[in-house]
C-alpha positions in Angstrom: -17.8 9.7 228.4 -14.3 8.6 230.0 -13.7 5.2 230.6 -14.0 5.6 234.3 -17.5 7.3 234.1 -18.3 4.5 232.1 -16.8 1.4 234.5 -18.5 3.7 237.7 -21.7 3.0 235.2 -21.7 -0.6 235.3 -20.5 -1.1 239.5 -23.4 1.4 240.0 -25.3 -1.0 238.4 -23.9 -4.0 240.6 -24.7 -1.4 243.7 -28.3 -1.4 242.7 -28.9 -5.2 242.5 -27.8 -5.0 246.0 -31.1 -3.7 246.9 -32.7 -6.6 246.6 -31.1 -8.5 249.7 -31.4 -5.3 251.4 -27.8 -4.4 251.4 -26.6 -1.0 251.6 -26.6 -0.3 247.9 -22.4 -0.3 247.0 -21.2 -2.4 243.9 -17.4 -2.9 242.4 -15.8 -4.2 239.4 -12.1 -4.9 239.1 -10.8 -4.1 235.8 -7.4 -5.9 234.2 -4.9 -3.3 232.7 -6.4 -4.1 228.5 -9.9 -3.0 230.6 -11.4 -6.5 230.4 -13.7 -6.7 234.1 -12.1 -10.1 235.9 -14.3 -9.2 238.9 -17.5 -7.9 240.2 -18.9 -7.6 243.7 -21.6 -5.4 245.0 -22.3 -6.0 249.0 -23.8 -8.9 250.6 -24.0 -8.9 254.3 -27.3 -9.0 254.5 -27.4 -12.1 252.5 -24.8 -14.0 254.0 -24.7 -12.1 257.4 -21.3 -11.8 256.8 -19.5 -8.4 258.1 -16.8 -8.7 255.4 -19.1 -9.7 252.3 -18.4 -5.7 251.2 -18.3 -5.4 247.4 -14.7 -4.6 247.1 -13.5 -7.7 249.1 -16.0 -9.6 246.4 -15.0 -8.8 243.6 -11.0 -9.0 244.7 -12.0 -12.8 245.7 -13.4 -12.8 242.1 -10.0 -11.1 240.4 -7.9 -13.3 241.8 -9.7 -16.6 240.9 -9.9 -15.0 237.2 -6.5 -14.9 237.4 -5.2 -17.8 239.2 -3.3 -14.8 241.4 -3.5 -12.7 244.1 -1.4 -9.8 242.6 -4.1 -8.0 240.9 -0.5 -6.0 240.1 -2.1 -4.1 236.7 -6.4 -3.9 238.4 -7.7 -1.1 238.6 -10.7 -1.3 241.5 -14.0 0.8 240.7 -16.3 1.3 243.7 -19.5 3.4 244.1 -18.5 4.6 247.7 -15.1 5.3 249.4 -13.7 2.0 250.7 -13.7 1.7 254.2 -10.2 0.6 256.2 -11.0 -3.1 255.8 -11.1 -2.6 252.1 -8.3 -0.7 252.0 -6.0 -3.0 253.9 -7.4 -6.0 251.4 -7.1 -3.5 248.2 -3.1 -2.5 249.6 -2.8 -6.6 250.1 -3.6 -7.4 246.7 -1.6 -4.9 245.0 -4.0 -3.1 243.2 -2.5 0.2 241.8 -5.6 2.2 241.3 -8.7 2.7 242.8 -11.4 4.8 241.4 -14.5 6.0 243.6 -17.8 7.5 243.3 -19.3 8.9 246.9 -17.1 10.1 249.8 -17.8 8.1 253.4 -17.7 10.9 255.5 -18.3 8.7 258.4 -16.0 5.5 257.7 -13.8 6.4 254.4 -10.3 5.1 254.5 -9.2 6.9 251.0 -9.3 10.3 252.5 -12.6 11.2 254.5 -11.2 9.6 257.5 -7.8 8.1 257.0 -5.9 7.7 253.7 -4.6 4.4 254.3 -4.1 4.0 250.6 -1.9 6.7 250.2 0.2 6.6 253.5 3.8 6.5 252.4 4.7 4.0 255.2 3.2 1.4 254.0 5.0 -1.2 251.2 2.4 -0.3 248.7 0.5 2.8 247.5 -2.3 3.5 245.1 -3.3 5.9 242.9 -7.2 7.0 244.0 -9.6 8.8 241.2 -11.9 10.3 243.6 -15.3 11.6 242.6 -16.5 9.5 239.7 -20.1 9.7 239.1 -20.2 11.5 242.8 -23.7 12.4 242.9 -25.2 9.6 241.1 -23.0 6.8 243.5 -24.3 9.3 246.6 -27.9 9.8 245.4 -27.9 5.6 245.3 -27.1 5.6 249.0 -29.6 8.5 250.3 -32.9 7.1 248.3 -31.4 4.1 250.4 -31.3 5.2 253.9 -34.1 7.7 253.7 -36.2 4.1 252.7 -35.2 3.4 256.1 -36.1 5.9 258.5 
């Protein structure tokens, strides 16, 4: 198993803990460059009824306090679903050179499905995406989820 199967294993993880607040099932861990995790987030809105407590923006908070910076300048992010554009402007903000992701958002992705904020060479700042990881399992998460729903 590669090492980004094996980090999408422990956010998927986070993303299922998320279940029990009734969130949308999505978890992330930040990884530091020697592949030590300095943060982990998984969403929260529910709880908090917060609109920004998405799991990416969590576990950059957490990164950052880790390491007494915001440059997360040798992370790489691992998310179970495409990060959406307010992710993406917060994973460009904190310099974060690779992002790793499970499920496509056909609906609200900004790594590709919709935009590809990450990638647009006007910005100051682009990042390498790893697209795919664990696809079906991160996606099967998030149908068993919404189908509870209906």
């Amino acid at each position: 198993m590669n090492r980004y199967a094996e980090w999408m294993g422990e956010a998927l993880a986070e993303a299922r803990s998320a279940l029990g607040s009734g969130d949308v099932p999505v978890g992330a861990i930040i990884m530091d460059a020697a592949g030590n995790r300095i943060g982990v987030g998984r969403n929260e809105r529910e709880l908090h009824q917060d609109p920004t407590a998405h799991a990416e923006l969590i576990a950059i908070r957490e990164a950052a306090a880790a390491l007494g910076d915001w440059h997360l300048t040798g992370a790489t992010l691992v998310v179970t679903l495409e990060p959406c554009v307010m992710c993406a402007g917060a994973i460009l903000n904190s310099r974060i050179p690779r992002v790793v992701f499970g499920a496509w958002d056909e609906k609200a992705g900004a790594v590709g499905s919709v935009y590809d904020v990450l990638r647009d060479r006007r910005l100051n700042h682009t990042v390498e995406v790893i697209a795919g990881v664990e696809a079906e399992a991160c996606a099967q998460l998030l149908l068993e989820f919404f189908q509870s729903k209906r």
